[in-house]
C-alpha positions in Angstrom: 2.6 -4.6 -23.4 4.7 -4.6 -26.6 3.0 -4.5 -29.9 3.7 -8.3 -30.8 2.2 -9.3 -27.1 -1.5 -9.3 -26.9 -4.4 -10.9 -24.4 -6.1 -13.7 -25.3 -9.8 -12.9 -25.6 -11.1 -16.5 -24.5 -8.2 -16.5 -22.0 -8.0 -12.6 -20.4 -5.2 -13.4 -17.7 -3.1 -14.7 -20.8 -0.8 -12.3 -22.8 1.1 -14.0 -25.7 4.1 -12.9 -27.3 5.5 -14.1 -30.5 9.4 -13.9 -31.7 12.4 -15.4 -33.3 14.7 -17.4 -31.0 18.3 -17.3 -32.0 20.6 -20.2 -31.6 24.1 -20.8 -32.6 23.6 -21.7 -36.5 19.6 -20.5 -37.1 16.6 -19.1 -35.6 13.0 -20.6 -34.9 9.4 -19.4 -34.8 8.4 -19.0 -31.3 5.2 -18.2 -28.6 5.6 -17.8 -25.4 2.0 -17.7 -23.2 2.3 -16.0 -19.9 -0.2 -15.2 -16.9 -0.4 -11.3 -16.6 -1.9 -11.7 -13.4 -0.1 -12.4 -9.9 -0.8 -16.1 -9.4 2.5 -16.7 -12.1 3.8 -20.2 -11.0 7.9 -21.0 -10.9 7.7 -23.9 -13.8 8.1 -23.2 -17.4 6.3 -25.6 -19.5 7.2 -26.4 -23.5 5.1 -27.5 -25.8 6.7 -29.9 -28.6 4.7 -30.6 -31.2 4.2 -33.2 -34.0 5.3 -34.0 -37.4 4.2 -33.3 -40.7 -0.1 -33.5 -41.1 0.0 -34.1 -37.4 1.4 -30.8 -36.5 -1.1 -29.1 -38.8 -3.9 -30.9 -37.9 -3.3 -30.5 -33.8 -2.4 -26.9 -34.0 -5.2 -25.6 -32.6 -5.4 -27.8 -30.1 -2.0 -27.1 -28.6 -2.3 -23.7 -29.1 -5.4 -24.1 -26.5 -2.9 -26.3 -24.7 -1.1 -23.6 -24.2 -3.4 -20.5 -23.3 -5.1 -23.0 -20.6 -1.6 -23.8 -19.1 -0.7 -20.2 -19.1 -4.1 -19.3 -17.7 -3.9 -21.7 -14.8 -0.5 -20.0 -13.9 2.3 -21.3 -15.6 4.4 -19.5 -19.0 4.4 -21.8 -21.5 6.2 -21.8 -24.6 5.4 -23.3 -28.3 7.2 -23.3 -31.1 7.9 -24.6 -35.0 10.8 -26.7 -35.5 13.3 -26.1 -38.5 12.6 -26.5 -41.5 8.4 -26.8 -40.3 5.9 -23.8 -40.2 7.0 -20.4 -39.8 10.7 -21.5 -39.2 13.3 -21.2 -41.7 14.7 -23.9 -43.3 13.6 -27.0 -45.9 12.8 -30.7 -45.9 15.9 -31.6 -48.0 18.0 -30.1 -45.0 20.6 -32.6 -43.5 20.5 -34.0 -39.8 16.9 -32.9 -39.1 16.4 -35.3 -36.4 19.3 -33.9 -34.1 18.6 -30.3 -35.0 14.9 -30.7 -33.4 16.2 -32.1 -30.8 18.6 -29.3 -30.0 15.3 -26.9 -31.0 13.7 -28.5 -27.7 16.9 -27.8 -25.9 17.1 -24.1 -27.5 13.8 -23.3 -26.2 13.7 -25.0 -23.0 17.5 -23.5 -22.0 15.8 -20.3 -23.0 13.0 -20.7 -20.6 15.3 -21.7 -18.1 15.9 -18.1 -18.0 12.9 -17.1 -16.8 11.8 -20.3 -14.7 14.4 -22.9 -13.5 12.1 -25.9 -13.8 11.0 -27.4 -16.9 8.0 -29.6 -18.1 8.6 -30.8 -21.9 4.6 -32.0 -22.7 4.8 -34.1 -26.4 2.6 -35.2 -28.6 3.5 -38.5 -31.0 7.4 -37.7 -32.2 6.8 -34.4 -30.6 7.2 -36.8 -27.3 10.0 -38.7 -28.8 11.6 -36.2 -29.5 11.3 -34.5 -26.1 12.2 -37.8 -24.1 15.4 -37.9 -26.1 16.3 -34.0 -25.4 15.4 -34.2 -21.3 18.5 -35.9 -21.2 20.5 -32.7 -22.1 18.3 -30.0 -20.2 18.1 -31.7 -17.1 14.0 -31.2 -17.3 11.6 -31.7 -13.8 9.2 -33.3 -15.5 8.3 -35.2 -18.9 4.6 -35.6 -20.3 4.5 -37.9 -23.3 1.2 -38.1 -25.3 0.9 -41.1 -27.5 4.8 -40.9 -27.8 6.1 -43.2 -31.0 8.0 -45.4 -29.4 9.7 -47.2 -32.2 10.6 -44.8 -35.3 10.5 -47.5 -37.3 6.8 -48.3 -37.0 6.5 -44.8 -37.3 7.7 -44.5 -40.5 6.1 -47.6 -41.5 3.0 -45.7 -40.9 3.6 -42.8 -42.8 5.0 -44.8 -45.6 1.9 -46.8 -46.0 -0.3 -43.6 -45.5 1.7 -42.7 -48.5 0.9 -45.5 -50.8 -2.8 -45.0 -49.7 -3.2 -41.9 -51.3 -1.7 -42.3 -55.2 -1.8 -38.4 -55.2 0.5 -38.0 -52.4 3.5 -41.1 -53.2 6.8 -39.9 -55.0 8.3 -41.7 -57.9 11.7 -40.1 -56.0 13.4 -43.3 -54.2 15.1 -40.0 -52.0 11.8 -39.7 -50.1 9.3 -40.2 -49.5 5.7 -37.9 -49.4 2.9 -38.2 -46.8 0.3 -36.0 -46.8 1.8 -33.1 -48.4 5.1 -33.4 -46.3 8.3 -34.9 -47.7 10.5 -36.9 -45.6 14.1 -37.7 -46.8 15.3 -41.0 -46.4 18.1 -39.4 -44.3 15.4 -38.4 -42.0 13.7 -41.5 -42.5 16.5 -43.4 -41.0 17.3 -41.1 -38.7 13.4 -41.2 -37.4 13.7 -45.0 -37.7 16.9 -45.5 -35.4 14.6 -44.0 -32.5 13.5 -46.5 -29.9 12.4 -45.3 -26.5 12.2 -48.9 -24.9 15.8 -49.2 -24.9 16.6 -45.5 -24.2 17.2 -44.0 -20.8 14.8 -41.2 -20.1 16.2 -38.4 -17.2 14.4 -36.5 -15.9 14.9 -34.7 -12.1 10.6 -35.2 -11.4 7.9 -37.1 -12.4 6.7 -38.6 -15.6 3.3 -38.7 -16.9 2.4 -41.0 -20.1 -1.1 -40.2 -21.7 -3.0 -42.6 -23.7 -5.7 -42.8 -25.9 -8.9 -44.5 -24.5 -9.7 -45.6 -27.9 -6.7 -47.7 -28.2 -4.9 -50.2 -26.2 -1.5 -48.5 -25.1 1.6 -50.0 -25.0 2.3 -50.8 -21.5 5.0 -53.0 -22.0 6.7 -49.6 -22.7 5.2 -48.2 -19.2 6.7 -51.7 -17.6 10.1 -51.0 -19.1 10.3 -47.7 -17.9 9.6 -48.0 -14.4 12.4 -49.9 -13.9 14.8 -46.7 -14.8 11.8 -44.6 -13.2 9.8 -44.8 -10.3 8.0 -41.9 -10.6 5.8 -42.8 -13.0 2.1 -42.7 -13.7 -0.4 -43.3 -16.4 -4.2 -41.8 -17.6 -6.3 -42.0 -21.2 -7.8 -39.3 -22.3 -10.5 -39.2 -24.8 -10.3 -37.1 -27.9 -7.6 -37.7 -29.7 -8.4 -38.8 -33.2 -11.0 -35.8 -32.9 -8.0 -33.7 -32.1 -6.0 -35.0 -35.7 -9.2 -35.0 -37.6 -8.7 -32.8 -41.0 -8.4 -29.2 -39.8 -11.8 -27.8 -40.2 -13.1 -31.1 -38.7 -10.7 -31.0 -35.3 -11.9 -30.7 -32.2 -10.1 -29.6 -28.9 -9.7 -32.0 -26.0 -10.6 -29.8 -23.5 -11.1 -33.0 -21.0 -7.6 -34.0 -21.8 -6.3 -30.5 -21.3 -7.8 -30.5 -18.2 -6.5 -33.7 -17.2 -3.0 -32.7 -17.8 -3.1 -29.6 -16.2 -4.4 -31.3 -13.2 -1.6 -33.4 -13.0 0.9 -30.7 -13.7 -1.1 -28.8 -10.6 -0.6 -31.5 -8.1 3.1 -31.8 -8.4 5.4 -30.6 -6.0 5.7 -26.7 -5.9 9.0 -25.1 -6.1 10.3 -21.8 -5.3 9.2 -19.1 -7.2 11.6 -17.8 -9.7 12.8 -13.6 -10.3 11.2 -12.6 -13.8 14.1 -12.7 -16.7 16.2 -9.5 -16.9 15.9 -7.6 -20.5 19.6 -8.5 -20.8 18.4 -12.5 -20.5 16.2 -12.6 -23.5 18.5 -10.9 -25.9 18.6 -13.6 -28.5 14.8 -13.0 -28.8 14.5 -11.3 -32.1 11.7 -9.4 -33.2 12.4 -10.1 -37.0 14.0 -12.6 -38.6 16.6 -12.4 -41.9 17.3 -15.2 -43.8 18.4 -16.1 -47.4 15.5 -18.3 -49.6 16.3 -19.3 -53.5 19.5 -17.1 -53.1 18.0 -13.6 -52.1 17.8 -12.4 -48.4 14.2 -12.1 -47.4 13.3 -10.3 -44.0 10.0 -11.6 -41.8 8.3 -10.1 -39.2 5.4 -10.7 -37.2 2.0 -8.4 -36.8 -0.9 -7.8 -34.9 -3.8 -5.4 -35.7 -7.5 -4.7 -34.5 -6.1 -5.0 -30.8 -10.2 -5.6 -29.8 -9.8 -8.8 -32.3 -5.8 -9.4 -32.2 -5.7 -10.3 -35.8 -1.9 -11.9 -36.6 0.2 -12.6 -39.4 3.3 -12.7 -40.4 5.1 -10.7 -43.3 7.4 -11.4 -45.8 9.7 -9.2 -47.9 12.7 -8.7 -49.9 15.3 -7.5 -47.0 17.0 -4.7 -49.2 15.2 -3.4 -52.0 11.2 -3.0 -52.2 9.3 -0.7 -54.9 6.6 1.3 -52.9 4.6 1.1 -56.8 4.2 -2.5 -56.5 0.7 -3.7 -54.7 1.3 -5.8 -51.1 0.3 -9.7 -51.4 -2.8 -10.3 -49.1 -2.8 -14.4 -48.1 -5.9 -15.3 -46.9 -6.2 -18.8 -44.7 -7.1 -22.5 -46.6 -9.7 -24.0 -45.1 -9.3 -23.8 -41.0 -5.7 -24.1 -41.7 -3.7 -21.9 -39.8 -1.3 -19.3 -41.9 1.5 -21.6 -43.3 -1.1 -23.3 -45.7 -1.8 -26.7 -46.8 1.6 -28.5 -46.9 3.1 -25.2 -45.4 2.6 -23.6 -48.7 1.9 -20.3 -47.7 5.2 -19.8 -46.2 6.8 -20.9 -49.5 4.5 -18.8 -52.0 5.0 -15.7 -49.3 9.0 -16.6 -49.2 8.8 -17.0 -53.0 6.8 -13.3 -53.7 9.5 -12.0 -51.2 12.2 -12.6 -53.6 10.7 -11.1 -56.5 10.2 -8.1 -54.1 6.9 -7.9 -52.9 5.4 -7.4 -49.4 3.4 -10.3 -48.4 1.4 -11.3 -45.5 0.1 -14.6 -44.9 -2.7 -13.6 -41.9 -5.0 -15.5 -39.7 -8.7 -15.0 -40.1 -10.9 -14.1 -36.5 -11.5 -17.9 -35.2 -8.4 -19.1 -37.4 -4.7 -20.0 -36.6 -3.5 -17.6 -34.1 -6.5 -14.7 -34.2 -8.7 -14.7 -31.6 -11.9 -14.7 -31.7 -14.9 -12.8 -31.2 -17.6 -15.6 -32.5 -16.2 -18.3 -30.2 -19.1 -20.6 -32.4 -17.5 -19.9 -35.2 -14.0 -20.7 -34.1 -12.2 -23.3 -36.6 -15.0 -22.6 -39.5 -13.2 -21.9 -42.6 -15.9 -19.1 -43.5 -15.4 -16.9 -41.0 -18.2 -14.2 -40.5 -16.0 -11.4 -40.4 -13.8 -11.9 -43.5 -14.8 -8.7 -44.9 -14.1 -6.5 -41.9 -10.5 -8.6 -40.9 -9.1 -8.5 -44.6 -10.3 -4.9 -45.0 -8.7 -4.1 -41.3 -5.2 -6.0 -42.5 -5.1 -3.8 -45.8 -5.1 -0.9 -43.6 -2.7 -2.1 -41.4 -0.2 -2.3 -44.6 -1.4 0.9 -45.8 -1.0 3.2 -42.6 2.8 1.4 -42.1 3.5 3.1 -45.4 3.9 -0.4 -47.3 1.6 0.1 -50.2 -1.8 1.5 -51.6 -2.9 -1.6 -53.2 -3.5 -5.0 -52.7 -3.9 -8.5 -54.5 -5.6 -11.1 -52.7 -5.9 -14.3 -53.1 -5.4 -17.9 -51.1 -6.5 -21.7 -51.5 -10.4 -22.8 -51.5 -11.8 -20.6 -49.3 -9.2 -18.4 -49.2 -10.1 -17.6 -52.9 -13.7 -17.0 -51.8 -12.4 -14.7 -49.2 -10.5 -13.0 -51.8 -13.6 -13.0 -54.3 -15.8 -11.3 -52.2 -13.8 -8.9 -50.9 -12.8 -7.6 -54.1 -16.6 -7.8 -54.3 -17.5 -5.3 -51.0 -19.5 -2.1 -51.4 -17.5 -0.9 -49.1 -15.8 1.8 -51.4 -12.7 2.4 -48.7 -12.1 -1.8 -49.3 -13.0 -1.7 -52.6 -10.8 0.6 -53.8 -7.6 -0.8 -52.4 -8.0 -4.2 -54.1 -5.8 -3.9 -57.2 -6.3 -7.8 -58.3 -7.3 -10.9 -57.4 -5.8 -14.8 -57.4 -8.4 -17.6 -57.1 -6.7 -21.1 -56.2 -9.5 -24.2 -56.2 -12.5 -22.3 -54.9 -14.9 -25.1 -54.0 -18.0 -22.7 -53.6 -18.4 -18.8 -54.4 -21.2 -18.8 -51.9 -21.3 -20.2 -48.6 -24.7 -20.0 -46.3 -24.6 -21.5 -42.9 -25.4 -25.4 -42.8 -24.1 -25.9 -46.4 -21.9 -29.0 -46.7 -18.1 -28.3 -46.6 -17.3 -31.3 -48.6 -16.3 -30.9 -52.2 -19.2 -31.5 -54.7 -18.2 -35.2 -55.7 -20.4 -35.4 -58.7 -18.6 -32.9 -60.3 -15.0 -33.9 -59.0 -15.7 -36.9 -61.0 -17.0 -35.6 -63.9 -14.0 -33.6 -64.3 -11.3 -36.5 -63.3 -13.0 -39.1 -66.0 -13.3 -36.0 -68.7 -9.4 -35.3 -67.7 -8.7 -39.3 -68.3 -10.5 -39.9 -71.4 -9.2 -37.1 -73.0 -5.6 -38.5 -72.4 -6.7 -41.4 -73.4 -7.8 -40.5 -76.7 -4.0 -40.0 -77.5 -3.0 -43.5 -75.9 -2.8 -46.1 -78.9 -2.7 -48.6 -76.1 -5.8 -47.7 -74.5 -7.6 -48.1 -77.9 -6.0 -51.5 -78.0 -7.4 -52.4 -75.2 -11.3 -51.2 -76.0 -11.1 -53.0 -79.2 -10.4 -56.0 -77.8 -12.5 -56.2 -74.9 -10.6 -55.6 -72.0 -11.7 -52.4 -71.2 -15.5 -52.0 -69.6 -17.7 -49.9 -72.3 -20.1 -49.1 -69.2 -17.7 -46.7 -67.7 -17.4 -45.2 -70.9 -20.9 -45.2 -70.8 -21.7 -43.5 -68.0 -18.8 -40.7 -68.4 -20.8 -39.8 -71.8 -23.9 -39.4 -70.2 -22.9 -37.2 -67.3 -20.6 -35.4 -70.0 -23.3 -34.8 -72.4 -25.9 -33.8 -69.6 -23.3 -31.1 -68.3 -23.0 -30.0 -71.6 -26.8 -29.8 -72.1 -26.7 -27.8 -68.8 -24.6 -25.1 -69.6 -25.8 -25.4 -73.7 -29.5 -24.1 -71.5 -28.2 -21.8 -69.2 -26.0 -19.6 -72.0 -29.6 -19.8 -74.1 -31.3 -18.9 -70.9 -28.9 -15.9 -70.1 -28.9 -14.5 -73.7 -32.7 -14.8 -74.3 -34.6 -13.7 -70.8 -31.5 -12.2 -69.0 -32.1 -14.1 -66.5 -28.7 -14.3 -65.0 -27.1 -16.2 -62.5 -25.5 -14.5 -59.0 -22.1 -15.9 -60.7 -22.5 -14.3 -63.9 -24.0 -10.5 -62.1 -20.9 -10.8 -59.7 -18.0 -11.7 -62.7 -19.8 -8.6 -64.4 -19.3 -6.5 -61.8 -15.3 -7.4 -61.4 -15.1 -6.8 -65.5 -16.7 -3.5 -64.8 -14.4 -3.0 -61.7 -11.4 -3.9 -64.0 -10.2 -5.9 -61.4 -8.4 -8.7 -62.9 -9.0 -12.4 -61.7 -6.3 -15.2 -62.1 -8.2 -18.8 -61.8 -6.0 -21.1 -60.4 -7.3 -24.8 -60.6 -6.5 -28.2 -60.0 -7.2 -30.4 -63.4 -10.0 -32.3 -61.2 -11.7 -29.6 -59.5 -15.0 -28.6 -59.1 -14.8 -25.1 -59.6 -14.2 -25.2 -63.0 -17.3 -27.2 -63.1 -19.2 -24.1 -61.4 -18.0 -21.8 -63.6 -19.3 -23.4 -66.9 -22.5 -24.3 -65.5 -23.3 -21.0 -63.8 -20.9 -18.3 -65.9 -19.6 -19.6 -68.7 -20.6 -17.0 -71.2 -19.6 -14.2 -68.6 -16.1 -15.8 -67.9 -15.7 -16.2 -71.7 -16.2 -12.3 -72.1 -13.8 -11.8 -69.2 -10.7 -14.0 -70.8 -11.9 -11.9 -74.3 -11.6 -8.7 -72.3 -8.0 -9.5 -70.7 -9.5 -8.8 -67.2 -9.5 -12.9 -66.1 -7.1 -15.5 -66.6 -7.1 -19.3 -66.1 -4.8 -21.4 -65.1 -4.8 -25.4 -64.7 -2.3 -27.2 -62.5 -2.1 -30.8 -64.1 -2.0 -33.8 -61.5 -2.6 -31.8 -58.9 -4.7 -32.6 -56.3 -7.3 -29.9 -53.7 -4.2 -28.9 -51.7 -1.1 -29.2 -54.2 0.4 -32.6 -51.7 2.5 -33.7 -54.3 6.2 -31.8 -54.6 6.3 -31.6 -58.1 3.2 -30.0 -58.5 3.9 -27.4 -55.9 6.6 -26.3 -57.7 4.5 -26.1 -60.6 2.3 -24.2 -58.9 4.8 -21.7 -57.5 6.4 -21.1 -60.6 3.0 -20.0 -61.7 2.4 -18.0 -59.3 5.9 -16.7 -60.0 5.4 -15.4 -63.5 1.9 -14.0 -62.6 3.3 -11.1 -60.3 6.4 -10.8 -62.9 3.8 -9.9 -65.3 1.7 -7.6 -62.6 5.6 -6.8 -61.8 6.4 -5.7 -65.4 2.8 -3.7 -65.7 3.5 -1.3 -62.9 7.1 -0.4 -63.7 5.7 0.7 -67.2 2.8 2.4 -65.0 
């Protein structure tokens, strides 16, 4: 077994093997999920998946999709579209529609190699878009999960979605944003133009449709198509909004899985099919070169701890790399998988690449693509093993020869990852972390049953300190209080919750000084000072870290900023995840001149 193919330890007959496919004008991220026992079944199965927050959102679940498909006998293959997830490519590319299309057709040809009959299974456009490609591969059989029938009501959706959520709307009239992903009105019309009631859908076998049985489905659309196609059938399955729930709230379908695997048992068998030849999967490639903001950057993936099967995926300048620079430890948001919130990952790791550093942008145990050895704890974005995995992926860079050091660092709990592993008595750990980026931390502590919600009281505190200020420079706003069309009880309100939080830290810093009494936050930003392991504080203007940090550390953090060891940072109109384009770019160019400057130190080092 190569070193990118591993077993699956919830699915032990399952071996997994990730890699670049390369097609005629660019390459894709792809998985392909095989049996590695004898039962191995002649049909190939892919697996295309969803736009935008839906594809981050139902990632686990297809990636369980998969590994039960593979275990039941069949290889199945998943992958990430151009332009989405670990795939090259950008939003603002032209003809996106057509080129995931032809991704489909890429992958499934390529499957074809191995297995000459195909099952495309989509989810939302994910099915759209594979009833639109079965056309060109000639597929056996076509499973479309709440496909979108009409594009236009698609994008009707996500455009209202849009205007929902202030934070996330565009004052572009080029696109628009939903959720953190940007869709060009080129894409938008291209999206809109689909309608699957009018289109002819070929395939050689059966079709199955699956519903939601939360929903009424459209079965005029099930009407329509049995007309072109006998062979058609129909079930609803329960768990689907559970299934696109925010990622650390998701929960698999396992009773639809089952469902569709059932289905895909009791079809017709066909003759098994002769393994591919080496010579067959030559336009698998192992690493993947590309250029990004003008420089060629190289990615690869990795696996270490083969009892866990950790993965990431790294990033680095192609040509020239300075062995005295540290390597960029990424450490997973939330329960999302390693291309971040709004995929940002893979632009911050593509970004660090081209100022030449090594990054890796890993999944945690339970997390993305790493197995799991705490099946409980699967999904949880506080993994128990945080230490152990982020300690076990320095040492992975550090015995390839890549670097001694490290900075780590990530988004909410990512940055409490980071923290406390900077934090670890564990000297052979502790001495390899060089610095430290914190990006919205919600909590520096975490105990089992504590809410994962963000601390709303001080959210708000924050966005109405944020709002008055600006408003203190507004002549208009002073207009309006003066004449009475702006409520004084707000103002109120803000003033008393402004002047108690005051109070409280006022207390705390008098409470500190006189008795020492301390607060774990304060003993534990001592202990990086004396370290001399310097902290970058990356925040949101609303968030409720900063919040913690006056309350529980604010004389300590002062000392730090005095002592050059921490540095903040504050992202204006930015909300927990960075959804807004603008703001992301903000951030990165941030993040940008921070390792210029860490860049700069260890050349005059």
């Amino acid at each position: 077994m190569s070193s990118t193919q591993q077993a699956i330890a919830l699915y032990p007959n399952v071996a997994r093997e990730f890699f670049y496919l390369q097609g005629d004008h660019y390459a894709i991220a792809c998985w392909r999920h095989s049996p590695i026992n004898e039962n191995i079944r002649s049909r190939a199965i892919v697996l295309c998946p969803p736009f935008g927050h839906e594809y981050t959102h139902s990632h686990r679940s297809f990636k369980h999709l998969a590994e039960y498909l593979a275990a039941q006998g069949f290889t199945v293959f998943r992958f990430d579209y151009y332009s989405t997830g670990d795939s090259i490519g950008s939003s603002f590319d032209e003809k996106l529609v057509p080129i995931w299309i032809d991704n489909i057709c890429l992958v499934a040809k390529h499957a074809q190699r191995e297995c000459s009959n195909i099952t495309l299974i989509g989810l939302r456009l994910g099915a759209s878009l594979a009833a639109l490609a079965a056309q060109e591969i000639a597929a056996s059989h076509l499973v479309l999960w709440e496909p979108i029938i009409k594009g236009k009501n698609y994008i009707r959706e996500l455009t209202a979605i849009a205007r929902l959520s202030g934070k996330a709307t565009s004052d572009s009239t080029d696109w628009i944003e939903c959720a953190g992903f940007l869709i060009t009105t080129e894409t938008q019309k291209a999206i809109s133009a689909i309608d699957l009631s009018t289109q002819k859908i070929a395939t050689q076998g059966a079709i199955l449709l699956v519903a939601r049985d939360d929903k009424p489905s459209e079965n005029a659309f099930k009407n329509l198509l049995s007309f072109t196609h006998k062979n058609i059938s129909e079930i609803y399955v329960s768990g689907f909004a559970e299934m696109l729930d925010e990622p650390h709230k998701t929960k698999v379908p396992f009773t639809a899985l089952q469902t569709i695997a059932q289905w895909l048992n009791e079809l017709p068998s066909e003759s098994n099919i002769s393994p591919a030849e080496e010579s067959d999967v030559k336009n698998e490639l192992k690493s993947l070169s590309f250029e990004y903001d003008g420089v060629l950057v190289e990615e690869e993936p990795c696996w270490y701890e083969p009892q866990t099967q950790l993965f990431g995926i790294i990033s680095h300048p192609k040509d020239s790399v300075s062995t005295k620079f540290p390597a960029i430890v990424l450490l997973n948001s939330g329960s999302v998988h390693h291309i971040g919130p709004n995929r940002i990952y893979t632009d911050i790791a593509r970004t660090l690449a081209t100022q030449g550093f090594f990054v890796l942008r890993m999944d945690l145990e339970g997390l993305g693509d790493s197995a799991s050895r705490v099946p409980d704890f699967e999904n949880h974005p506080y993994q128990p093993n945080v230490l152990a995995n982020t300690y076990s992926a320095m040492n992975y860079l550090r015995n390839r020869g890549i670097a001694d050091l490290f900075v780590l660092g990530g988004i909410c709990s990512g940055a409490y990852s980071a923290f406390h592993t900077a934090l670890t008595d564990i000297a052979s750990a502790s001495n390899l972390v060089d610095e430290i980026f914190l990006i919205n931390p919600l909590t520096f502590y975490w105990h089992k049953g504590m809410s994962l919600l963000e601390p709303q009281q001080d959210v708000q505190v924050t966005q109405d300190k944020n709002y008055y200020k600006k408003s203190l420079r507004d002549i208009n706003k002073w207009k309006r209080l003066f004449s009475g069309k702006t409520s004084i009880s707000g103002i109120i309100r803000f003033l008393a919750h402004y002047i108690l939080l005051k109070l409280n830290i006022f207390f705390h810093d008098i409470k500190e000084f006189i008795v020492e009494n301390k607060s774990q936050l304060t003993l534990d930003f001592n202990r990086l000072i004396c370290k001399k392991i310097p902290v970058t504080f990356i925040f949101s203007e609303a968030e409720p870290g900063i919040e913690i940090i006056k309350k529980n550390a604010h004389r300590m953090f002062k000392r730090g900023e005095r002592k050059g060891i921490f540095r903040f940072v504050v992202i204006e109109q930015a909300d927990h995840t960075f959804s807004k384009l603008a703001v992301r770019k903000n951030l990165l160019h941030n993040i940008k001149k921070i390792f210029n400057h860490l860049k700069q130190e260890k050349k005059s080092q």
